[in-house]
mmCIF file of the N, C-alpha and C atoms, coordinates in Angstrom:
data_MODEL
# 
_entry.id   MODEL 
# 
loop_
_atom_site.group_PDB 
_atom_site.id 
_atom_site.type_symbol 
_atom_site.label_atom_id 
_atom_site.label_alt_id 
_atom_site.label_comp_id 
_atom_site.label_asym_id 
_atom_site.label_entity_id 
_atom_site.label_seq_id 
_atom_site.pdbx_PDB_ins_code 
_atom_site.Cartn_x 
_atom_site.Cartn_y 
_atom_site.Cartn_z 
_atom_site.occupancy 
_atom_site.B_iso_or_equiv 
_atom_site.pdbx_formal_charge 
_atom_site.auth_seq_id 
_atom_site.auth_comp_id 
_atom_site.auth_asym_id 
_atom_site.auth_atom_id 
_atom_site.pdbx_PDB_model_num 
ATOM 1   N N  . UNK A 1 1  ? 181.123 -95.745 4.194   1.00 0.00 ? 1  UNK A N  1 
ATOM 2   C CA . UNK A 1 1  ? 181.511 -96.588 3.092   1.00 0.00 ? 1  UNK A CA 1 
ATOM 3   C C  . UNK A 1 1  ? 180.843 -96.158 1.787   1.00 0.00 ? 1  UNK A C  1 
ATOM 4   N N  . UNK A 1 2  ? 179.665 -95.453 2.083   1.00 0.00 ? 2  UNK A N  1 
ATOM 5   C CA . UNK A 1 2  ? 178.930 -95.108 0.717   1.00 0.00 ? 2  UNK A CA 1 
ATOM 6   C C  . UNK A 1 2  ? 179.061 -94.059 -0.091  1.00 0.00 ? 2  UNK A C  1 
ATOM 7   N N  . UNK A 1 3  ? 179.761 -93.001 0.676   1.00 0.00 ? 3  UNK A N  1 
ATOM 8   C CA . UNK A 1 3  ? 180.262 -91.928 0.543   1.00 0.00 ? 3  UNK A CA 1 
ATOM 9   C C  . UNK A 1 3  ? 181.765 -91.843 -0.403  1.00 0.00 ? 3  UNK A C  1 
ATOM 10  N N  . UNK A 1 4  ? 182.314 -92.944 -0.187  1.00 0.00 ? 4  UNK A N  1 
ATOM 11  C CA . UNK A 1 4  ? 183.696 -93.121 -0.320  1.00 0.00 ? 4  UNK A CA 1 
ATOM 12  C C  . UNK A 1 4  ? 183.784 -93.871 -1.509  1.00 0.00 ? 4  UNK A C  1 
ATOM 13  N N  . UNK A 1 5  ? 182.139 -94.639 -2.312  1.00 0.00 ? 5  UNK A N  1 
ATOM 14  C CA . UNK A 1 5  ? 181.885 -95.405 -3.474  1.00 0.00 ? 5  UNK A CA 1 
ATOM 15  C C  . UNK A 1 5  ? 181.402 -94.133 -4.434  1.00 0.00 ? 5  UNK A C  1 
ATOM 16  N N  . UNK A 1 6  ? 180.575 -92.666 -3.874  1.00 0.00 ? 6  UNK A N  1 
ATOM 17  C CA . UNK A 1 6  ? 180.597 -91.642 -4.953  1.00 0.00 ? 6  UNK A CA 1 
ATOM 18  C C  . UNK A 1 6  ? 182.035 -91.646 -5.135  1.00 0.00 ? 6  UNK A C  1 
ATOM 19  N N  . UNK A 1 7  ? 182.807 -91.385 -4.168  1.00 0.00 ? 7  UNK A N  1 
ATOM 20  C CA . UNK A 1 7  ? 183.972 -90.087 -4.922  1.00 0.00 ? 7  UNK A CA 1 
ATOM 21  C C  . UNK A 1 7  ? 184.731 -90.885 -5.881  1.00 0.00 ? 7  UNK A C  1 
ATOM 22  N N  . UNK A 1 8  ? 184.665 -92.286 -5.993  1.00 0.00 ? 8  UNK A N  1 
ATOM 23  C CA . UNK A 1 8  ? 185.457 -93.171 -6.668  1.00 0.00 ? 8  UNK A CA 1 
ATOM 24  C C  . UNK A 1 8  ? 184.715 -93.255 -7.817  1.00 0.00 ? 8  UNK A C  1 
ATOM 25  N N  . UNK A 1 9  ? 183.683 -93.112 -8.057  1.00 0.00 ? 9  UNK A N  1 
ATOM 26  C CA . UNK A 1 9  ? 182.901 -93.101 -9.041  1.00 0.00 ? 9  UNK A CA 1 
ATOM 27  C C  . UNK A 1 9  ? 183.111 -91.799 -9.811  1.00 0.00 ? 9  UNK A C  1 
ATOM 28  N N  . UNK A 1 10 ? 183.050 -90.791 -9.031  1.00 0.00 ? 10 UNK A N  1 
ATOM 29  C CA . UNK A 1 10 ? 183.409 -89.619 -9.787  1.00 0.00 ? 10 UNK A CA 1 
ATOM 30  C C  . UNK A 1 10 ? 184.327 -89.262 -10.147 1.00 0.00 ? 10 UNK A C  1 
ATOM 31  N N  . UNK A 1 11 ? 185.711 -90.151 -9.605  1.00 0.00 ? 11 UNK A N  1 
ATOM 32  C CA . UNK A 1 11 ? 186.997 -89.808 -10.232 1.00 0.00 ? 11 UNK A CA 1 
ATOM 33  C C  . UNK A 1 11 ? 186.949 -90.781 -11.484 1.00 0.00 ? 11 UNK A C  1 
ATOM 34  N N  . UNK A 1 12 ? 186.483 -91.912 -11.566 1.00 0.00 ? 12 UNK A N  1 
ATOM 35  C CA . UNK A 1 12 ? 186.716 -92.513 -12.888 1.00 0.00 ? 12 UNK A CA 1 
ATOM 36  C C  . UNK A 1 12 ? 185.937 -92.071 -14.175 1.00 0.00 ? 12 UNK A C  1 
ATOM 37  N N  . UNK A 1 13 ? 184.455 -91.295 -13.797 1.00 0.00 ? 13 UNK A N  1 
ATOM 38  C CA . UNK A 1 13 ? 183.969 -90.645 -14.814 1.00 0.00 ? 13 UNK A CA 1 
ATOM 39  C C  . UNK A 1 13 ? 185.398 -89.595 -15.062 1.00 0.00 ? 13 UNK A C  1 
ATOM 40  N N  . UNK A 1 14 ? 185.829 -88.874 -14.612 1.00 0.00 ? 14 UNK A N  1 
ATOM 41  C CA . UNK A 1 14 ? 186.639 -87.484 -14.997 1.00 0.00 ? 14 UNK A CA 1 
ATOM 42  C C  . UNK A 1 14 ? 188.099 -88.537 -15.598 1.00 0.00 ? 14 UNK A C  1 
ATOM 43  N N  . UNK A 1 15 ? 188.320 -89.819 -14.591 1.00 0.00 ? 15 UNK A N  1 
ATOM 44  C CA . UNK A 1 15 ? 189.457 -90.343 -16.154 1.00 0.00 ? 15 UNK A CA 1 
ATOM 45  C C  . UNK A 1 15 ? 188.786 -90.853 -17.321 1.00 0.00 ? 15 UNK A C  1 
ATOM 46  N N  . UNK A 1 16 ? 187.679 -91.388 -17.210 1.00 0.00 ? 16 UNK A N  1 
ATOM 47  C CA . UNK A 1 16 ? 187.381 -91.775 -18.787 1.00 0.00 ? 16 UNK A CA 1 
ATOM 48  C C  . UNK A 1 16 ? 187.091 -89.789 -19.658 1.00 0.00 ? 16 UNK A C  1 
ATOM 49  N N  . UNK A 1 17 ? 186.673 -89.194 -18.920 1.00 0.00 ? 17 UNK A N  1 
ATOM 50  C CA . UNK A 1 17 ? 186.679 -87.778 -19.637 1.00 0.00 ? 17 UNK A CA 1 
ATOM 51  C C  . UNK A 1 17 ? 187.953 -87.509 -20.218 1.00 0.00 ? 17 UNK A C  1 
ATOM 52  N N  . UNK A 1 18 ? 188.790 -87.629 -19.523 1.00 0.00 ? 18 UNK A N  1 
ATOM 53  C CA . UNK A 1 18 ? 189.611 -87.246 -19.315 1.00 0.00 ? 18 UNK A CA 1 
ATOM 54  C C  . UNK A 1 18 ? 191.163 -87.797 -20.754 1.00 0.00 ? 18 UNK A C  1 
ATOM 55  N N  . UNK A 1 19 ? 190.872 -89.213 -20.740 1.00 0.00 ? 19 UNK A N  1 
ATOM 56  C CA . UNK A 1 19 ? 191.548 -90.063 -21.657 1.00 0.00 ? 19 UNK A CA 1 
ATOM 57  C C  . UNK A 1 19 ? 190.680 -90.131 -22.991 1.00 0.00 ? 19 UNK A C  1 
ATOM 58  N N  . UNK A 1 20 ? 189.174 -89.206 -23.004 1.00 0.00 ? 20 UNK A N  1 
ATOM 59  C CA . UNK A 1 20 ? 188.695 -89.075 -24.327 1.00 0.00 ? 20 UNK A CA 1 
ATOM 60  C C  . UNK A 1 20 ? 189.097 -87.765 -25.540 1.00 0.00 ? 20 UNK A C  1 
ATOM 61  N N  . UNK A 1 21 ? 189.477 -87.195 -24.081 1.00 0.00 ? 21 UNK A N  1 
ATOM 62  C CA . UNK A 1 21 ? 189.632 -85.529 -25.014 1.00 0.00 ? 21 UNK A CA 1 
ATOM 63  C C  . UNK A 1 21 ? 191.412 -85.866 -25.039 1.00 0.00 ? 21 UNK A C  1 
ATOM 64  N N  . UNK A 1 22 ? 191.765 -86.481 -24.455 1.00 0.00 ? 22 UNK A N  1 
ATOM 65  C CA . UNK A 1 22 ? 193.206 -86.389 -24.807 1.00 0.00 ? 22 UNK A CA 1 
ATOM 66  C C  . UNK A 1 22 ? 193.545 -87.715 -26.156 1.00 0.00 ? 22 UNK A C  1 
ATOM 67  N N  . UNK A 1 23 ? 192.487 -88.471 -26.286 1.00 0.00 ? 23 UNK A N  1 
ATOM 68  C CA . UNK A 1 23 ? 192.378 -89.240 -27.709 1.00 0.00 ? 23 UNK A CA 1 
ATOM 69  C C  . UNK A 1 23 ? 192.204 -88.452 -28.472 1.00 0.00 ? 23 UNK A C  1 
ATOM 70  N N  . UNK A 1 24 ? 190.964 -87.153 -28.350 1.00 0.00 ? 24 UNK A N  1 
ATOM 71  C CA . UNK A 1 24 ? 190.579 -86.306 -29.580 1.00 0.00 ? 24 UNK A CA 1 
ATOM 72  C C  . UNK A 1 24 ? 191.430 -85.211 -30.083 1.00 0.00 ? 24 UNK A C  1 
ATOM 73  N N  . UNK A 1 25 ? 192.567 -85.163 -28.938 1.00 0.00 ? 25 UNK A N  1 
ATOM 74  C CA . UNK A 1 25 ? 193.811 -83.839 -29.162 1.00 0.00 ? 25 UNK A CA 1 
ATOM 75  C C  . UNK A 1 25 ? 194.765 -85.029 -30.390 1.00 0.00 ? 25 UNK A C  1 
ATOM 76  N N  . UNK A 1 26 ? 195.049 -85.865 -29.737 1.00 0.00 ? 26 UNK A N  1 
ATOM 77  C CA . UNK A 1 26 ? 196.277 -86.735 -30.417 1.00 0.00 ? 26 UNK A CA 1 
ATOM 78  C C  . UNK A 1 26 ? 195.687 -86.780 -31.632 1.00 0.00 ? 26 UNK A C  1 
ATOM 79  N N  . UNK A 1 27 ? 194.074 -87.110 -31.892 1.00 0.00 ? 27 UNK A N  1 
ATOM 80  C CA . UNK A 1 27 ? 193.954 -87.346 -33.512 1.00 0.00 ? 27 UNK A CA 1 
ATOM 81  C C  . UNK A 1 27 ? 193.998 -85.987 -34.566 1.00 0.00 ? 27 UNK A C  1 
ATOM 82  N N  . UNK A 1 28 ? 193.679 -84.802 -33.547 1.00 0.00 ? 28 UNK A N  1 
ATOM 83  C CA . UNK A 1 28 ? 193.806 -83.220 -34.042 1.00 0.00 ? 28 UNK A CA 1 
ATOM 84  C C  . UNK A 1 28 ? 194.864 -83.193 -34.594 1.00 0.00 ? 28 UNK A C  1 
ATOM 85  N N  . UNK A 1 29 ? 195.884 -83.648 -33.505 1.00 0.00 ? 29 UNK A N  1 
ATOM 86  C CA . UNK A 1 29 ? 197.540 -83.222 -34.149 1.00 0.00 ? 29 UNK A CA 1 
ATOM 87  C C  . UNK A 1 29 ? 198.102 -84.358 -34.745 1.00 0.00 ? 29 UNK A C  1 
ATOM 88  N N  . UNK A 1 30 ? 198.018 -85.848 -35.048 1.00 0.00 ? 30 UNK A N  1 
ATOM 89  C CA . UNK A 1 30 ? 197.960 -86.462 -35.868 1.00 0.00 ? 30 UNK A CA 1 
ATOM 90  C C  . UNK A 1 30 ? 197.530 -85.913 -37.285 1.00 0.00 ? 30 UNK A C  1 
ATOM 91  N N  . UNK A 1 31 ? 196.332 -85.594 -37.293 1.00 0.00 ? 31 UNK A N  1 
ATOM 92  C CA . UNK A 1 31 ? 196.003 -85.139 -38.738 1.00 0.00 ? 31 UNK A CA 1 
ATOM 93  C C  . UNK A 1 31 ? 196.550 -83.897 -39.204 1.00 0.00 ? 31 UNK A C  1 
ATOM 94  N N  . UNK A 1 32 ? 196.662 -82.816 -38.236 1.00 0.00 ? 32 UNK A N  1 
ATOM 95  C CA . UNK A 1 32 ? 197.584 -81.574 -38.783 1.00 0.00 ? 32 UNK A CA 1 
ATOM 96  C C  . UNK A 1 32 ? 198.939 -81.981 -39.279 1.00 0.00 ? 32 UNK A C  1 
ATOM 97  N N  . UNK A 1 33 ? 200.030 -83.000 -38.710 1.00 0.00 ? 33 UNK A N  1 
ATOM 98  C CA . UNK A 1 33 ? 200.993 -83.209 -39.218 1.00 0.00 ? 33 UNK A CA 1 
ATOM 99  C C  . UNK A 1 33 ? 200.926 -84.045 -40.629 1.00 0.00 ? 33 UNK A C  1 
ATOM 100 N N  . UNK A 1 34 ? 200.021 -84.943 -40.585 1.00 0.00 ? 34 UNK A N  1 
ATOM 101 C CA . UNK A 1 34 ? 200.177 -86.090 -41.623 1.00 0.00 ? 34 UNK A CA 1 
ATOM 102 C C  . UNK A 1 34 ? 198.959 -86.284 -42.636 1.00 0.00 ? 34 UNK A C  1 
ATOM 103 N N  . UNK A 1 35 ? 198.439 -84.993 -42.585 1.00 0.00 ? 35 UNK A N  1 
ATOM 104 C CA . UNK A 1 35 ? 196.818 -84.999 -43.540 1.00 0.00 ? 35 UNK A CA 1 
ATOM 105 C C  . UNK A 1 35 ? 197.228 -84.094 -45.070 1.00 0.00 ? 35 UNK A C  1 
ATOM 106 N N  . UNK A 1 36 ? 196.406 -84.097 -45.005 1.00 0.00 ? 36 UNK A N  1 
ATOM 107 C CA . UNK A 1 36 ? 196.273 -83.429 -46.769 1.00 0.00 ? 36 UNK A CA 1 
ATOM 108 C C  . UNK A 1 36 ? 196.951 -81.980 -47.010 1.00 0.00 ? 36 UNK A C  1 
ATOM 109 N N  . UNK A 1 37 ? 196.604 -81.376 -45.871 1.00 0.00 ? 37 UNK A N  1 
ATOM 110 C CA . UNK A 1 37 ? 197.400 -80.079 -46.077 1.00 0.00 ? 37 UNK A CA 1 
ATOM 111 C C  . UNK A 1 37 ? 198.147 -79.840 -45.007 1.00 0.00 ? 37 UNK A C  1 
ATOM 112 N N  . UNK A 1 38 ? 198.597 -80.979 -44.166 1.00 0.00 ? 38 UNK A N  1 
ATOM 113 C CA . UNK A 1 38 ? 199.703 -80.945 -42.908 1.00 0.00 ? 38 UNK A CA 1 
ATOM 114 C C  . UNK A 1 38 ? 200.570 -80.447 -43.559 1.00 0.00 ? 38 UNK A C  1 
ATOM 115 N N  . UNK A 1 39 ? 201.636 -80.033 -41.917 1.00 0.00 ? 39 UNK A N  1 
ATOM 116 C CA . UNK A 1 39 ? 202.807 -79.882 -41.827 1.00 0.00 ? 39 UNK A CA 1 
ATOM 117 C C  . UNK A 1 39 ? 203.893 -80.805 -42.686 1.00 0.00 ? 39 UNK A C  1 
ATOM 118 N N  . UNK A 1 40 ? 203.775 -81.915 -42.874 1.00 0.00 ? 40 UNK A N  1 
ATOM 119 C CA . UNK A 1 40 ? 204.694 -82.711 -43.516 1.00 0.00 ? 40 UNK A CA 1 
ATOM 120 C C  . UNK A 1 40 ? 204.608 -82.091 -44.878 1.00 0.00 ? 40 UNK A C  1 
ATOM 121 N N  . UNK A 1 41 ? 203.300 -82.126 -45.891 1.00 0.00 ? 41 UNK A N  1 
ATOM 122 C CA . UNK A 1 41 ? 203.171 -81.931 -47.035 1.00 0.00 ? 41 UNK A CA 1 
ATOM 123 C C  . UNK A 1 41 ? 203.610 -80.238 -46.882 1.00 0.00 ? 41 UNK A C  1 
ATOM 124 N N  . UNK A 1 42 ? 203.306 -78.967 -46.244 1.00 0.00 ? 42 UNK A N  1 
ATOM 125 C CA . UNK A 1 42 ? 204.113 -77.939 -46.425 1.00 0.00 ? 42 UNK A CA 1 
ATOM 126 C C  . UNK A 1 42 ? 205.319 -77.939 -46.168 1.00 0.00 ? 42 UNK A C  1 
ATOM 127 N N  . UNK A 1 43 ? 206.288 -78.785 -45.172 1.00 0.00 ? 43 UNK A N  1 
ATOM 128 C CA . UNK A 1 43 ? 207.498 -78.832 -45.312 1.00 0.00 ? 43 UNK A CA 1 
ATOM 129 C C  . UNK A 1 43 ? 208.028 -79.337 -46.826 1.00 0.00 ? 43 UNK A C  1 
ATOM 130 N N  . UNK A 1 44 ? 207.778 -80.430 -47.366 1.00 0.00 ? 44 UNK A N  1 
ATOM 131 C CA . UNK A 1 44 ? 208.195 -81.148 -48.500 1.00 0.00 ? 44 UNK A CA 1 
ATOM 132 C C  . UNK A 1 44 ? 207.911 -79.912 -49.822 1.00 0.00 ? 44 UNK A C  1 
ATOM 133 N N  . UNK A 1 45 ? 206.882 -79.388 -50.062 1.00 0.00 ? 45 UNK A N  1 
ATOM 134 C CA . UNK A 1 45 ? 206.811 -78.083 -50.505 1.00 0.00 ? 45 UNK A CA 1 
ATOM 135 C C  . UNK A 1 45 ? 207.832 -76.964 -50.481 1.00 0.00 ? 45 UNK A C  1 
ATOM 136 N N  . UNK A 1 46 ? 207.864 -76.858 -49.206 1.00 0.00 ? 46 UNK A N  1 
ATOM 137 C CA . UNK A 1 46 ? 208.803 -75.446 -49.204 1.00 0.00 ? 46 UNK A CA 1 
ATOM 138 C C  . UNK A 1 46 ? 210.323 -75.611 -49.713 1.00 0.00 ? 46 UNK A C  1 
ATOM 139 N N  . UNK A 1 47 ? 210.791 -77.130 -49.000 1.00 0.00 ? 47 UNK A N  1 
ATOM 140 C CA . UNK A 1 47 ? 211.868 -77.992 -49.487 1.00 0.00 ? 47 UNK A CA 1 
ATOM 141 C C  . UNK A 1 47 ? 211.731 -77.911 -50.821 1.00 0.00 ? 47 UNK A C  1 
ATOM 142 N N  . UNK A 1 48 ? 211.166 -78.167 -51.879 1.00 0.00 ? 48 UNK A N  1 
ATOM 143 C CA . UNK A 1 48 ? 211.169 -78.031 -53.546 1.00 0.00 ? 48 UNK A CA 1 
ATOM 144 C C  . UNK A 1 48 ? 211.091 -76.776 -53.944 1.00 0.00 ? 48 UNK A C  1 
ATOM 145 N N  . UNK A 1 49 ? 211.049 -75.360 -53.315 1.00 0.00 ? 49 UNK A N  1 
ATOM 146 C CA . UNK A 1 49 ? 210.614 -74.283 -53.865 1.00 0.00 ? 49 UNK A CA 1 
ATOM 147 C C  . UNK A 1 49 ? 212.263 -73.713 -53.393 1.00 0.00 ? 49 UNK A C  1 
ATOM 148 N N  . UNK A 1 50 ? 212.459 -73.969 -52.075 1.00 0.00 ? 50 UNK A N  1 
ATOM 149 C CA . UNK A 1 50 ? 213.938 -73.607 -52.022 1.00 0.00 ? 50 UNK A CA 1 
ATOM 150 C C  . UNK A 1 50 ? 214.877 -74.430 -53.061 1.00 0.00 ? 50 UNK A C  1 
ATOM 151 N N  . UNK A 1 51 ? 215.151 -75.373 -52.986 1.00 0.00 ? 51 UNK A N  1 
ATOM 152 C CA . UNK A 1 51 ? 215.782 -76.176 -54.162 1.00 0.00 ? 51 UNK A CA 1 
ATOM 153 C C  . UNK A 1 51 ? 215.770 -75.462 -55.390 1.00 0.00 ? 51 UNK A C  1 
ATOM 154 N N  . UNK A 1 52 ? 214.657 -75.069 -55.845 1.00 0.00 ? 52 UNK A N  1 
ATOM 155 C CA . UNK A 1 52 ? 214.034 -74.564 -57.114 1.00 0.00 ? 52 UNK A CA 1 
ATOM 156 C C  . UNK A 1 52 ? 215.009 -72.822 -56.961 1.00 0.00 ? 52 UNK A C  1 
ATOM 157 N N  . UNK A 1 53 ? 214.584 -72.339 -55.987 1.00 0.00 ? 53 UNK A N  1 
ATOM 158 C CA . UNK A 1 53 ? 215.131 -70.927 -55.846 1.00 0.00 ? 53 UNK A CA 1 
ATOM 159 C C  . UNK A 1 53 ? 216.739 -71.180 -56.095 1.00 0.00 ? 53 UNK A C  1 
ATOM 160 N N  . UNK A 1 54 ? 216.875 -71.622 -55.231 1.00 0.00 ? 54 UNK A N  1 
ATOM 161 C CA . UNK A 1 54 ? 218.397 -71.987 -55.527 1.00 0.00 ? 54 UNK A CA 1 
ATOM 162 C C  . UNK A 1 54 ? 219.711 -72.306 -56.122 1.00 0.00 ? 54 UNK A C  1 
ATOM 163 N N  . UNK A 1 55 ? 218.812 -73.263 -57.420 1.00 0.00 ? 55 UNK A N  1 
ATOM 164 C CA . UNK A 1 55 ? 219.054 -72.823 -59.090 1.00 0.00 ? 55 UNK A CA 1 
ATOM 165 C C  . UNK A 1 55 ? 219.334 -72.109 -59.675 1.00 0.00 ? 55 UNK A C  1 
ATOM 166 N N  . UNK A 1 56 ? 217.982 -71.538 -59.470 1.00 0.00 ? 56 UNK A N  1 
ATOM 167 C CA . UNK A 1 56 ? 217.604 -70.056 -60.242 1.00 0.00 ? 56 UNK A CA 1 
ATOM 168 C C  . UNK A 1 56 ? 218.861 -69.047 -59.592 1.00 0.00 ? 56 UNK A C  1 
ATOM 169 N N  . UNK A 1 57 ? 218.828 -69.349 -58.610 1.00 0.00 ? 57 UNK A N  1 
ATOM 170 C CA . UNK A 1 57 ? 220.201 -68.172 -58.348 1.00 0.00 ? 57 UNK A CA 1 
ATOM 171 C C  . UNK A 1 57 ? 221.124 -68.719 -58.841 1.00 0.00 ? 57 UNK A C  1 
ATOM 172 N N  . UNK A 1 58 ? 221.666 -69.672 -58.681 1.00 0.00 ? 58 UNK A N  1 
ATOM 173 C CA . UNK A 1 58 ? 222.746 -70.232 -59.384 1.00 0.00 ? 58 UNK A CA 1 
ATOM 174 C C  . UNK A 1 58 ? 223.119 -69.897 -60.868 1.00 0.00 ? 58 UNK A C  1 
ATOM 175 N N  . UNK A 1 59 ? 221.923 -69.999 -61.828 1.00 0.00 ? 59 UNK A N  1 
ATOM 176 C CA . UNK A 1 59 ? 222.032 -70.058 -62.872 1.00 0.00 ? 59 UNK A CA 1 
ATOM 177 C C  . UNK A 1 59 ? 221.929 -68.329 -63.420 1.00 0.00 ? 59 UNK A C  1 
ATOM 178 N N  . UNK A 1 60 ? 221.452 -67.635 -62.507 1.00 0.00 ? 60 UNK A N  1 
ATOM 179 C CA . UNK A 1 60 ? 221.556 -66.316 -62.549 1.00 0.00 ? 60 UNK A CA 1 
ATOM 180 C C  . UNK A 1 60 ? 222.912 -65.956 -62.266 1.00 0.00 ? 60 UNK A C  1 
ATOM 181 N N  . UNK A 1 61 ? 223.428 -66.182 -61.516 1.00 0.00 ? 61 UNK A N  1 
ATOM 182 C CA . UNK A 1 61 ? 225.177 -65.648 -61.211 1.00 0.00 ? 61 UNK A CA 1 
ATOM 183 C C  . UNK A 1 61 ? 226.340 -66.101 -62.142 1.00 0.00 ? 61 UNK A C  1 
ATOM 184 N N  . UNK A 1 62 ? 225.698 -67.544 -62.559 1.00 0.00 ? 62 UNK A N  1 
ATOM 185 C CA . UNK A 1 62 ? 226.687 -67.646 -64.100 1.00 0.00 ? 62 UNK A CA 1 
ATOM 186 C C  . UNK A 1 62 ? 226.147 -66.601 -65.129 1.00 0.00 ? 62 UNK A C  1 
ATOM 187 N N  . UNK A 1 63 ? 225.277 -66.300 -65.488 1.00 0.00 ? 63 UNK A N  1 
ATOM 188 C CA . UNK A 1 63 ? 224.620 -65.596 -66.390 1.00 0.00 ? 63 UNK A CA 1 
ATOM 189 C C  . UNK A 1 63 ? 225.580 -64.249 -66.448 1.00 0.00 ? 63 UNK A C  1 
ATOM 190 N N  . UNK A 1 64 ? 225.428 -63.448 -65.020 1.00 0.00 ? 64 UNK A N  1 
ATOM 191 C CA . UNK A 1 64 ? 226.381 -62.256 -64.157 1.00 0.00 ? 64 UNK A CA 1 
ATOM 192 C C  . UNK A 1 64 ? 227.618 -62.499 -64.565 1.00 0.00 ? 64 UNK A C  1 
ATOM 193 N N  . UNK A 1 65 ? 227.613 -63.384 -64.295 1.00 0.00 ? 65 UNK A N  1 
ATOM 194 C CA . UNK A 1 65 ? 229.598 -63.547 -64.441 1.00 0.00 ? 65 UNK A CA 1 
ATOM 195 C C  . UNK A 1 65 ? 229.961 -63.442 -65.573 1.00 0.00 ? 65 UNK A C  1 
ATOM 196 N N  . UNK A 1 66 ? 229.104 -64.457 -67.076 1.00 0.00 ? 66 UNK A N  1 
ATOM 197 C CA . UNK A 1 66 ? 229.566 -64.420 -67.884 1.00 0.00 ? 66 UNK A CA 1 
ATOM 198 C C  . UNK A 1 66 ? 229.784 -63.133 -69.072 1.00 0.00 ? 66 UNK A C  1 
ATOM 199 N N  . UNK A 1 67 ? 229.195 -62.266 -68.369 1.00 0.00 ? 67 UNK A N  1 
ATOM 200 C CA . UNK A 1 67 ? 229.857 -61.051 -69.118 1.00 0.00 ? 67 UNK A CA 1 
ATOM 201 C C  . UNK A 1 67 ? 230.920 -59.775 -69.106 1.00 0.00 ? 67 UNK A C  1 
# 
């Protein structure tokens, strides 16, 4: 019976281990997507620079044409 109170003991240390590092992954990739220089803020970026490019070509090919 006493034997059978370690191993139960030692499996719940390895889930609380276990459900800590997988809290500390979720807040890793939480903050890479939604922090200061995340993924969200370089998508929304790249989104305004294409937009921007896109213009510029635009307004370059009337330019082309019009002569």
């Amino acid at each position: 019976m006493q034997i059978h109170n370690k191993k139960s003991g030692i499996t719940l240390i390895a889930l609380i281990i276990t459900i800590i590092v997988l809290l500390i992954l979720a807040g890793v990739s939480i903050s890479m997507t939604i922090g200061k220089n995340g993924l969200l803020t370089k998508v929304q970026k790249a989104k305004e620079l294409s937009e921007i490019s896109t213009e510029e070509e635009y307004v370059n090919l009337i330019i082309i044409d019009s002569y």
